[in-house]
N, C-alpha and C positions, 0 to 999 in steps of 0.2 A: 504494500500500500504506500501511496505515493503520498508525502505531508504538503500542506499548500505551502507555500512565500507568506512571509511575513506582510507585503502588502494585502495580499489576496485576504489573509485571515483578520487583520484589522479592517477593510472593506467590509468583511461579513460580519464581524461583529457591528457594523454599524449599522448596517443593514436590519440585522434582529433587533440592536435598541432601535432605530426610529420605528418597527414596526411594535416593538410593545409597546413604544410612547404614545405613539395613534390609538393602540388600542385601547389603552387608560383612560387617553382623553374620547374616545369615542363613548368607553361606558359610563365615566362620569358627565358627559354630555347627556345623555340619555335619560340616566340619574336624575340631574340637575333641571330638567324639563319639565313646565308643568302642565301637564297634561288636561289637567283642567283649565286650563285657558284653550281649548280646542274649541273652532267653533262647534262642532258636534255638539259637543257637550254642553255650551252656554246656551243652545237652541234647546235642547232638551229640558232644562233649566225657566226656560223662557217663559214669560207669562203669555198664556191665549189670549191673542190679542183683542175678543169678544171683552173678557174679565178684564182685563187692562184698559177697557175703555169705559168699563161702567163700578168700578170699584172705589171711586173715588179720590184718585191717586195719581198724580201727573203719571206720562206716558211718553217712554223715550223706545219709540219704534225705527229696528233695523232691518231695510231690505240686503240682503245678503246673500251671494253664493260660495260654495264649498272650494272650487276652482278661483276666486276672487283673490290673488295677492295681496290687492290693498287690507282685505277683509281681513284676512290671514295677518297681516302686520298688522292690524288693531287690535285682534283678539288677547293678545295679553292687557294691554290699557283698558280694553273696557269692561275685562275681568277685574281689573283694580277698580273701577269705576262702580261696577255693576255692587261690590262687596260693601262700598263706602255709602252706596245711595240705593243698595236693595231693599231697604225698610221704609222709604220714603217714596221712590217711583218705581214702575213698574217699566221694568225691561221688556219688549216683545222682539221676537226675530221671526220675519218673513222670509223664506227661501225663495229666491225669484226665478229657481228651475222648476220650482213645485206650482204648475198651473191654478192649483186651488187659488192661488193669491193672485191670479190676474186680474181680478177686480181691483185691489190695491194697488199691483203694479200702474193698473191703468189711471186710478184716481187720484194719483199721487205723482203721475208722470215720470217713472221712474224711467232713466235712462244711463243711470249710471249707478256702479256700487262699491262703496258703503252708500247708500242714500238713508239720511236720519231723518225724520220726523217728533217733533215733537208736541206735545197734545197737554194742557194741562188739566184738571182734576176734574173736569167736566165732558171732555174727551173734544176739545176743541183744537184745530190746529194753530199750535202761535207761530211756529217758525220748520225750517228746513233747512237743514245740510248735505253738501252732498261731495264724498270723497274721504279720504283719511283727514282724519281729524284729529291735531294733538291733545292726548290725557288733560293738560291744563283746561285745555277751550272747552271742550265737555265739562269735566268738572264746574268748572264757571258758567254756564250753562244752566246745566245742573242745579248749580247751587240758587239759582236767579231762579229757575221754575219752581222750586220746594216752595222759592220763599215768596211765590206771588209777582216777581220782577216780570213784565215785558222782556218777553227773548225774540221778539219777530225781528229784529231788526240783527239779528246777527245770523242770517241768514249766507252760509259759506263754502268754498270749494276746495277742496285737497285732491290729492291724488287719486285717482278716479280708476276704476275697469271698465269698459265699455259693455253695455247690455242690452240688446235688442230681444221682446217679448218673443218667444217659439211661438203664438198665437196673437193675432191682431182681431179685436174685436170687431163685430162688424155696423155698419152706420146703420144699415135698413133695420130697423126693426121687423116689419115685418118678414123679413127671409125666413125662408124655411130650413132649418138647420139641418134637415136631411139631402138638402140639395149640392152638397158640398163643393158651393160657390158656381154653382153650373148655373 
């Protein structure tokens, strides 16, 4: 059996540390995740947006998809959000791949996501967001609907994903919906 070279065996030995260093940090990456900031999970969490509007309780509703980057980068802030101000307003999240909501998508004109609305304690609309939104601006927000302030006027845009409805409603009312546009 033939021994390697001195370089050859210091190469390999570095070889193996960088691959155990990756994989440290890959597990404590992993570890250190919280997984409860998934949207999944903050939708599941979510209040029906029905109860959310008749409970008494301002209303901070998110249209949202799974596939949304933007969405994805906010979900940990407005898990910090959601925790600070879940006793006082009511979280709801709309899926805007989930047809059920093309009512809302439609009366809220959504076109982009994050799209936020906000609704206070009467289930009226004061104001609209639409895009990522930093933690402070929410919180401030936030903190202005608990306490009765006018929010229409900070009505704002961040970083957007682009979203066109899978279904567009149609103008006639009378069409027959068996006709499938024919």
């Amino acid at each position: 059996m033939q021994s390697s070279s001195p370089p050859q065996r210091i190469r390999n030995f570095a070889i193996v540390t960088i691959a155990i260093a990756l994989v440290i940090a890959l597990v404590l990456g992993i570890r250190a995740q919280n997984f409860t900031d998934s949207l999944e999970t903050q939708a599941t969490r979510a209040t029906p947006i029905d109860l959310a509007l008749s409970n008494a309780k301002p209303t901070l509703m998110e249209f949202y998809a799974n596939w949304c980057t933007s969405c994805q980068a906010m979900a940990p802030d407005l898990a910090v959000v959601k925790s600070q101000f879940g006793d006082r307003v009511n979280f709801s999240m709309l899926n805007v791949d989930n047809t059920k909501w093309l009512p809302e998508v439609t009366k809220y004109r959504v076109d982009g996501i994050p799209h936020f609305v906000f609704f206070d304690s009467h289930g009226q609309v004061l104001a609209q967001a639409i895009g990522e939104q930093p933690r402070q601006i929410l919180e401030s927000k936030l903190t202005d609907l608990v306490a009765g302030i006018d929010v229409s006027d900070t009505t704002s845009s961040g970083e957007v994903s682009k979203f066109t409805s899978k279904v567009i409603p149609s103008a006639d009312n009378n069409a027959d919906p068996r006709a499938h546009g024919a």
